[in-house]
N, C-alpha and C positions, 0 to 999 in steps of 0.2 A: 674500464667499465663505464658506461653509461649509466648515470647515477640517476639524469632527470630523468632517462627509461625508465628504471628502474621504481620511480618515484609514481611515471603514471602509473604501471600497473598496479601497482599496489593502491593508487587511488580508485584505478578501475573497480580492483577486488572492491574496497570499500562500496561504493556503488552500485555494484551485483547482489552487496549483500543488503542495500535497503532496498533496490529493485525486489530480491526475495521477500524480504519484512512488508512489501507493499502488496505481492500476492497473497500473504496471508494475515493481509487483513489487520495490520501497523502500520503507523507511522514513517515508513522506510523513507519518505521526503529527506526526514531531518538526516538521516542514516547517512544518505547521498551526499548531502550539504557538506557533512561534515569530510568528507571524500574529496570537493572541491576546496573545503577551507585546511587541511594538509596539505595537500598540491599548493597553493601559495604560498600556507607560513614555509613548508620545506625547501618548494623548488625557489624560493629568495637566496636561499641559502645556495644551490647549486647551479644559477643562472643569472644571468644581467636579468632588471625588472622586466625591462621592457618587450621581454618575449613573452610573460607571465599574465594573468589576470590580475587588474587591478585592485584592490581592497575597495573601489567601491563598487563594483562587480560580484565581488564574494558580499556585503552587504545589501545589496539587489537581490540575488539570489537567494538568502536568509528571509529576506521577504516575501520572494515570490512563492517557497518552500511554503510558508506558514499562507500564504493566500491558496497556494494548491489543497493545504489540508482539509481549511475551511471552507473549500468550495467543492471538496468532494464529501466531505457533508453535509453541505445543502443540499446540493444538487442530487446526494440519496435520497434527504429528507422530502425532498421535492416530488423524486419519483415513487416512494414509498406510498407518500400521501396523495398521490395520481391515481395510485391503484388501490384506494381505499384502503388503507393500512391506518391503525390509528395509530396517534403521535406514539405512545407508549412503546409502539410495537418498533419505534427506531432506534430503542434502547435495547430492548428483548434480539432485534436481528446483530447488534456490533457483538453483545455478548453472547449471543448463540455464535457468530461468525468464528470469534476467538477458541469457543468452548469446542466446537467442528474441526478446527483447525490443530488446537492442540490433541485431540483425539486422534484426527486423523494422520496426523507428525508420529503421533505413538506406535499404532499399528502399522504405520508404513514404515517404520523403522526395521521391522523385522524383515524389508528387504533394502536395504540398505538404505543410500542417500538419494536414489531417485524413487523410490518405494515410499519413500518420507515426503520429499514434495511433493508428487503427484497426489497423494492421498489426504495430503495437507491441505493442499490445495480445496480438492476434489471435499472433506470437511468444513471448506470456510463456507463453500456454497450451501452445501447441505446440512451443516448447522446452522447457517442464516434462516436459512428455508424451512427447516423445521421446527426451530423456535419461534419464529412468526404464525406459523400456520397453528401452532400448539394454542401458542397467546390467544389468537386471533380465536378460532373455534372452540378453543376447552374454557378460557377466563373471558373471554368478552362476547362467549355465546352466539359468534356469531356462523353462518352456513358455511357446510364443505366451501361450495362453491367462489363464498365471497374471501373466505380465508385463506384459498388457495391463490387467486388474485393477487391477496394482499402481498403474500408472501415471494410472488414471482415479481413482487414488484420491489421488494428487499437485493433480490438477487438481479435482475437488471438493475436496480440505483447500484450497488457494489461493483458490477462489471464497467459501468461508464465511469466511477470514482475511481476503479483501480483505472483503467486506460487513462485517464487525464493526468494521474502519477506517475504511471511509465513513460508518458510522451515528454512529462518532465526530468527524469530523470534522465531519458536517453539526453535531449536536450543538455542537461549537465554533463554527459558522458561526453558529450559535441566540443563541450569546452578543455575539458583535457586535452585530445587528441589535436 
């Protein structure tokens, strides 16, 4: 049996599953990383180094992870605050995002595991969206109009944070294979 096969897929999985945690709205960078730093410390054990990624490759990467994080929150906060969103409201959309997503995890559970992501999913957005516009029009008074703005502007900053984490991760997925 092919052990170092063996090795990537199971890194793979690792990877698919922060790719998941990054559609709904976590962390799933680290998730990845850690997917890439098994695949070294393991496959040392099951191959000469020098077909492997370096250790200071896997610490590049550990970095670039935590610069992806942080730049997919800016780059929300940025677009939040484009669409007139106030600061406030970049706190109200991550925990509406979460509170969306674990909702919608629950109720799509009753059709199984793609019933769950989809609607997990389909939750991150529209708990973002709707905890902003709440914010926005019911606590800070302000119009349908501008609150709904605010709010679309929650949900595109999320949609370019999530894509700049998947381009990463497949990116990590690139160094497996």
């Amino acid at each position: 049996m092919d052990w170092l096969l063996v090795l990537r897929i199971i890194c793979t999985a690792v990877l698919v599953v922060g790719a998941v945690g990054v559609v709904l709205g976590l962390p799933g960078t680290f998730v990845a990383w850690l997917g890439v730093l098994l695949f070294v410390l393991f496959g040392r054990l099951l191959a000469p180094p020098s077909g492997l990624l370096s250790g200071w490759l896997v610490l590049g990467t550990f970095f670039g992870s935590v610069a992806i994080e942080l730049a997919d929150n800016v780059l929300s906060g940025i677009l939040v605050r484009t669409f007139g969103a106030s600061t406030s409201s970049i706190l109200v959309a991550w925990l509406g995002g979460i509170g969306g997503g674990v909702l919608g995890g629950l109720l799509g559970g009753m059709g199984g595991f793609l019933g769950s992501a989809v609607l997990g999913l389909v939750g991150v957005f529209a708990g973002g969206y709707a905890a902003v516009y709440a914010w926005e029009r019911y606590h800070l008074r302000r119009s349908p109009r501008d609150a709904a703005r605010a709010a679309f502007g929650t949900v595109l900053g999320r949609l370019v944070g999530m894509a700049l984490k998947l381009l990463w991760i497949a990116w990590l997925l690139s160094l497996l294979w």
